[in-house]
N, C-alpha and C positions, 0 to 999 in steps of 0.2 A: 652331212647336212650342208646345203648354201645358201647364202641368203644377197641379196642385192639390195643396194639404199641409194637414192638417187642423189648428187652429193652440190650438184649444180645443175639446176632446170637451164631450158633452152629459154634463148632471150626473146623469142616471137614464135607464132604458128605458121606450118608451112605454107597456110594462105593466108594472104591479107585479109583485112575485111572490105577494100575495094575490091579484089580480083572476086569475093564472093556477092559481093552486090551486084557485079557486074552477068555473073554467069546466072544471077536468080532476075536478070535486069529489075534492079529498085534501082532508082537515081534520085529515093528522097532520103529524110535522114531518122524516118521515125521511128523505122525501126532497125537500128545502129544495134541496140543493147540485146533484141531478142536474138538476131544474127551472130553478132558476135558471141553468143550463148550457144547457138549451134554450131558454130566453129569449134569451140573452143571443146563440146561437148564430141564433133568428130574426130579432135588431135588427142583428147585421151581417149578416145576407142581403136585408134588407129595406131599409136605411138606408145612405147617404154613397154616396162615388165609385165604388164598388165593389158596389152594392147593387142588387138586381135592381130596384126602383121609380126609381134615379135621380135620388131626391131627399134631404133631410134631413128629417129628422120632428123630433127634439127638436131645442132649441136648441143650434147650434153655430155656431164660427166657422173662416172657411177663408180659405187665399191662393191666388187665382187669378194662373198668371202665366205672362207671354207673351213670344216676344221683339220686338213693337214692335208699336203702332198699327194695328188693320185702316183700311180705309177708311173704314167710320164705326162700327155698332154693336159692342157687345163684350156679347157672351148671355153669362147672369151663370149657369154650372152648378146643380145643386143647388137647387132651386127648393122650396118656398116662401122667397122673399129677404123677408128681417127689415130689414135693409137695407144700406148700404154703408159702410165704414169708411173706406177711404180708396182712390185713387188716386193712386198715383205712378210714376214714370219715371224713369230715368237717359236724361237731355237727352244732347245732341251732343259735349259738352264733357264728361264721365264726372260730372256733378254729381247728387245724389239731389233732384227734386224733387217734390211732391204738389202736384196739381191740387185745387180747391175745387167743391165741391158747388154747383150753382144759380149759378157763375161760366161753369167752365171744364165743365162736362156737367152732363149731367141723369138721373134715375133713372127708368124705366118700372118700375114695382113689380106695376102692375095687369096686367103680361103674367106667362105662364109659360111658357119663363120669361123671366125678369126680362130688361133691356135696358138698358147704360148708352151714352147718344150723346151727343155732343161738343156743345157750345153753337153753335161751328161749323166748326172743324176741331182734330183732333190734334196734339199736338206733336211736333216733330222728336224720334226715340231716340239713343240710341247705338247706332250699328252691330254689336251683339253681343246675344246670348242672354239671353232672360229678363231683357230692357230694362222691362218694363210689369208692375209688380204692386198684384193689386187684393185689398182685405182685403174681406170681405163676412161677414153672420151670417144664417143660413140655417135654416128649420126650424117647425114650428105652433109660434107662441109664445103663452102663455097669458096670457089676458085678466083673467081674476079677479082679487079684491084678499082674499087674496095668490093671486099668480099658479099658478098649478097648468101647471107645462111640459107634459104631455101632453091637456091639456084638446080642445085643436082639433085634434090629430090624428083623420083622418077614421075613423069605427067602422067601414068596409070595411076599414081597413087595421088597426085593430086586431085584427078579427072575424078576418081572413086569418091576423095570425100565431098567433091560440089556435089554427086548424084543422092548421096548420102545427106547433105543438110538441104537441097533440094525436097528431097522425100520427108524430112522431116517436118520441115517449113510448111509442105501442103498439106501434111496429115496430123495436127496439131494435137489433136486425141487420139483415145487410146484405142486405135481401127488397125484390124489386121490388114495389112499388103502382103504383093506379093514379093517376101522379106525371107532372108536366110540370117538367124542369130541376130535380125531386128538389124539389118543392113537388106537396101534393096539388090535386088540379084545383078543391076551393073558394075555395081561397085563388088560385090562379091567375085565377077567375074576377073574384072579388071585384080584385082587384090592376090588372084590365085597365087602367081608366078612372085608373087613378093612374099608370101605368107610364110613365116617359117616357125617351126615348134621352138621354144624358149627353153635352152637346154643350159644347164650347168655342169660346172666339173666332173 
């Protein structure tokens, strides 16, 4: 069994709410709150556990956790991995310990997704649930100095959700379009090549 808990939300959404007034051109301010309500309504369909792309876009941090050691790799969810915070276990004897980075495993970062494997084998768990938990920070993190958090999110995946609170915004009721999973089909198209199934240990 795994289970993941978000541990720290991302500190803004990939889009402003000026770069989304801009692309629905409003240049008044009245409706600030309904917009920002469909932004906010396409970064959780787009973003985290629960998000049709399967990954994290801005910077957040999660706990991944399992109850013991696979045989060797452990796929790190939520891809792009920023990287990993810690490794730990509860041993045989109910003790909390964390494993060390570049000792006791190693980090695949250049996969997607990500991949953490044992230097060369796993430690013994405790015989019970949710023996193995891993902290990780996951999400396009920005490069610039000062960093700008939505910088490296890719413009397919931006472009997708203006098309997405676009389509909402003109269809305010509850009218069929032409929609795949209540997303219009540009944004589905644009969405493909980033989509990925949400996989654990």
């Amino acid at each position: 069994m795994a289970a993941l808990v978000r541990l720290v939300a991302p500190t803004t959404t990939p889009l402003s709410l000026t770069e989304v007034k801009a692309h629905l051109r409003v240049d008044s301010t009245d409706q600030d709150d309904v917009i920002q309500m469909y932004l906010d309504a396409a970064t959780s369909y787009a973003d985290g556990e629960w998000g049709y792309l399967g990954r994290a876009l801005v910077e957040q941090t999660w706990r991944l956790t399992i109850d013991t050691f696979p045989c060797a790799e452990i796929k790190i969810p939520l891809p792009p991995l920023i990287s990993i915070t810690s490794v730990s276990y509860f041993d045989s004897a109910g003790d909390f310990q964390t494993l060390v980075e570049d000792t006791d495993y190693f980090v695949d970062d250049q996969s997607e997704p990500a991949w953490v494997t044992p230097m060369t084998t796993w430690p013994t768990t405790l015989d019970a649930i949710n023996s193995v938990q891993i902290e990780f920070v996951a999400g396009y993190a920005g490069t610039s100095s000062p960093p700008d958090p939505t910088e490296n999110i890719p413009a397919a995946i931006k472009q997708g959700m203006l098309l997405a609170i676009t389509d909402w915004m003109e269809h305010r009721q509850n009218v069929m379009t032409e929609t795949v999973n209540g997303l219009p089909f540009g944004t589905t198209a644009l969405w493909t090549k980033y989509k990925i199934d949400l996989g654990f240990a």
